[in-house]
N, C-alpha and C positions, 0 to 999 in steps of 0.2 A: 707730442707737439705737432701740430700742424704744421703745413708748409706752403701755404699763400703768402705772399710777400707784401709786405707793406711798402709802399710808395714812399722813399725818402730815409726809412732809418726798417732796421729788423728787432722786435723785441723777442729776446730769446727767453722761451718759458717753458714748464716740467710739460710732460707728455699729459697730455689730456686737456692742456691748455691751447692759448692759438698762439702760431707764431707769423708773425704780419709783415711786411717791407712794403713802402710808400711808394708810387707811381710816379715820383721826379725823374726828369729827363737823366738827367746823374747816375742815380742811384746811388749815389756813392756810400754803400754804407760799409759795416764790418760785420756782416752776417751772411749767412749761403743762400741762394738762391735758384739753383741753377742745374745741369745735368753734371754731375763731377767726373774727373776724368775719361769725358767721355770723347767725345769727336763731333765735326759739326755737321749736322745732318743733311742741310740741302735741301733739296726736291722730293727726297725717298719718301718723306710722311708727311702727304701736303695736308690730308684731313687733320693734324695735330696743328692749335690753332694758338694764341697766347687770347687771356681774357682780362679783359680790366674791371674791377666793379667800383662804383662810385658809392662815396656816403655822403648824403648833404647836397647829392648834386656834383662830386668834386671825386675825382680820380682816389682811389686811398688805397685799393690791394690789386694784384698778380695773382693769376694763377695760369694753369693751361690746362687744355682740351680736346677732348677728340670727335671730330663729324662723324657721325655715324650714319644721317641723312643729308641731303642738301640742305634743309633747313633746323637742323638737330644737333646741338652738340654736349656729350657726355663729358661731366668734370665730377669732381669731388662733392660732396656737400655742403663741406663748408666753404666752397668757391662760387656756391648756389645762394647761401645763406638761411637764415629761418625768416619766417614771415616777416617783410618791410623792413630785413635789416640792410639791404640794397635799393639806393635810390636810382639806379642804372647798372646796366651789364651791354657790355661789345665786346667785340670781339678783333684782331688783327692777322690778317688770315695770309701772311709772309714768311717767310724762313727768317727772314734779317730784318728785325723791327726795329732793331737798332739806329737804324739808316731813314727811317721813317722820322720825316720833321713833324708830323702833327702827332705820335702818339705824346701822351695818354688819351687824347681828347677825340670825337666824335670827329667823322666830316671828311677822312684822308679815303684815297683810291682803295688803299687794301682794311678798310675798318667796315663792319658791320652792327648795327645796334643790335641789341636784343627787344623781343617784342615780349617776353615771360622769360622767368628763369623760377626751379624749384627745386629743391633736397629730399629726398626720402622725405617721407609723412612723416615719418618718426625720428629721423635726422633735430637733434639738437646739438649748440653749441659745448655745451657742458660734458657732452658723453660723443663728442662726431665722433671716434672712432667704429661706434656700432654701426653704424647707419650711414657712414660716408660715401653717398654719392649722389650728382645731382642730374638736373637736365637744364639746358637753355635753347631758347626756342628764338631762331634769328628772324628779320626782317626782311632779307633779301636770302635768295639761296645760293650756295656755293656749290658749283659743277664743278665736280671731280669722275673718274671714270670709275664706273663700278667697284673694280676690285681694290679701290685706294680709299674708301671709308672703312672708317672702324666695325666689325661684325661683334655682335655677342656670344659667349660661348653658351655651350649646352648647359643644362642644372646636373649641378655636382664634376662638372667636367675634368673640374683638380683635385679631386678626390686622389686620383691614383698617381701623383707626380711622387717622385723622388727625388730625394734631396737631395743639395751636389751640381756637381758638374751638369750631370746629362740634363737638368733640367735650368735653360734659361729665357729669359725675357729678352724684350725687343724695348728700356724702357726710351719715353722722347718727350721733352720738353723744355723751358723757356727760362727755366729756375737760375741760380747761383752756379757758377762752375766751382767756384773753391771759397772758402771763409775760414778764417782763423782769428784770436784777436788782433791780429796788427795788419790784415790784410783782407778783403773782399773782392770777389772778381767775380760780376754781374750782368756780365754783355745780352743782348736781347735779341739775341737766334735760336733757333731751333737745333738744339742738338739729341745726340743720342746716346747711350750705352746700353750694356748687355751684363746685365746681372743673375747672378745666380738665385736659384732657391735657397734659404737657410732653414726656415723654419717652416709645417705645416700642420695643424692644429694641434698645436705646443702650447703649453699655459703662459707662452709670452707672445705668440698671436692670435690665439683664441681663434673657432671657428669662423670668425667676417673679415679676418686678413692673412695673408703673406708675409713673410721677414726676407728679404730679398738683401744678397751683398751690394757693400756698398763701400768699395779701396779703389786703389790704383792699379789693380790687375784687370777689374770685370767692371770699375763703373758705378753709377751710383744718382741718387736724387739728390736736392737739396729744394733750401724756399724758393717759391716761383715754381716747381714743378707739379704740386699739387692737381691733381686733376686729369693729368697727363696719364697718357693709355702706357700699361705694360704689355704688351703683347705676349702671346703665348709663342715662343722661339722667333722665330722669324716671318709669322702667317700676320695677317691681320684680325685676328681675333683677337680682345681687347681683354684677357684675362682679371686684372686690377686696374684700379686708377691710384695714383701715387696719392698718400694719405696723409704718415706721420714719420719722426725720426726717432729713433730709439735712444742715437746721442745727438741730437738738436744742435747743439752749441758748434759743433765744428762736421755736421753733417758726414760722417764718419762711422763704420760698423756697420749698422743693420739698417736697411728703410723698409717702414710699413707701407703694404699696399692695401687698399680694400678690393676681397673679390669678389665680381661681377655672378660667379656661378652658381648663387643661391636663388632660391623661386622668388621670394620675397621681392628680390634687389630687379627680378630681369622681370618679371609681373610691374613694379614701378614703371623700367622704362619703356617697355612694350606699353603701357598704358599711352604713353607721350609721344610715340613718335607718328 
């Protein structure tokens, strides 16, 4: 399942499907969105951005993002879309969007449009998990100081992680804090946790993702986080971008990341920036 959030309501679907939440002021729905037990992150990761995309002209999904340039920012693929399935992409470039009276919409101090936005070539709806990752190309640039944009790792860099403990993320994004069915909690800051490795090319994440924990000890994704940089410990190197959930429905267990450290994926975004 995917984890871009639909504006207004979440429909929750089997993995390999999307799973959407609506860009209403509200949000009010009963589906996860968000960093789970995590904490809220502040200033620490100003390059992590939240993204809106419009269908029709009109505000409809979440995701988040990470600058890797002033004018560049790394998200998911399906946060990118396939050809002409985004009528617009911006961007909201605050820790607390929440507090912003003009999101979803264009025109506020801390929003940017996008001038292009793309997926992997081979990025489709039907199969994103292979291919999940995108770029978006802003209109104005965002001045951050060097060492606070997202860096890419080397090819094959996580080859040699170990699972467990000694091996954790940095991850941060804009998603769901908590969902269950009688309750959603969906606020629009920027937070963070620190999730473990679970899995590394395991017949349940295949060589183009991660299975990364996701409870109430270490932290976790949910929708609205899509897109959003795992870093590799504590550096700024951008290991995965948060993908899909292994249990969707209460955003709970395992979340998938796509990694960044195959030739294919870092040839893409080296092509774009």
């Amino acid at each position: 399942m995917t984890r871009r959030l639909m504006l207004g309501f979440v429909a929750v679907l089997a993995l390999g499907a999307c799973n959407d939440a609506p860009t209403t002021n509200s949000d009010a729905v009963t589906d996860p969105s968000f960093i789970t037990h995590g904490d809220l992150d502040g200033n620490r990761h100003p390059a992590t951005v939240l993204i809106i995309m419009d269908v029709n002209k009109k505000p409809a999904f979440r995701c988040s993002g990470t600058l890797i340039s002033p004018t560049v920012v790394l998200t998911a693929g399906h946060c990118a879309g396939e050809r002409g399935e985004f009528s617009g992409v911006r961007i909201f470039n605050e820790a607390d969007v929440q507090s912003d009276p003009t999101y979803p919409g264009p025109g506020g101090p801390n929003t940017i449009e996008a001038k292009s936005w793309k997926a992997h070539p081979q990025f489709t709806e039907a199969q994103f998990f292979l291919h999940d990752v995108g770029i978006i190309h802003l209109t104005k640039a965002v001045t951050l100081a060097p060492d606070q944009y997202g860096h890419l790792p080397s090819v094959g860099q996580l080859e040699g992680l170990q699972v467990g403990g000694q091996t954790t993320f940095t991850a941060v994004g804009y998603g769901l804090q908590y969902i269950n069915p009688v309750m959603i909690q969906g606020v629009r800051v920027r937070m963070v946790a620190e999730p473990q490795l679970v899995q590394i090319n395991s017949i349940h994440s295949g060589p183009f993702s991660l299975l990364l924990s996701n409870n109430a000890n270490t932290g976790g994704t949910c929708f609205g986080d899509s897109g959003g940089p795992n870093y590799l410990g504590s550096s700024n190197v951008i290991a995965a971008v948060t993908s899909y959930a292994r249990q969707a429905d209460h955003c709970v267990g395992m979340g998938g990341v796509f990694r960044l450290d195959k030739q294919d994926v870092l040839n893409f975004i080296n092509r774009e920036l």
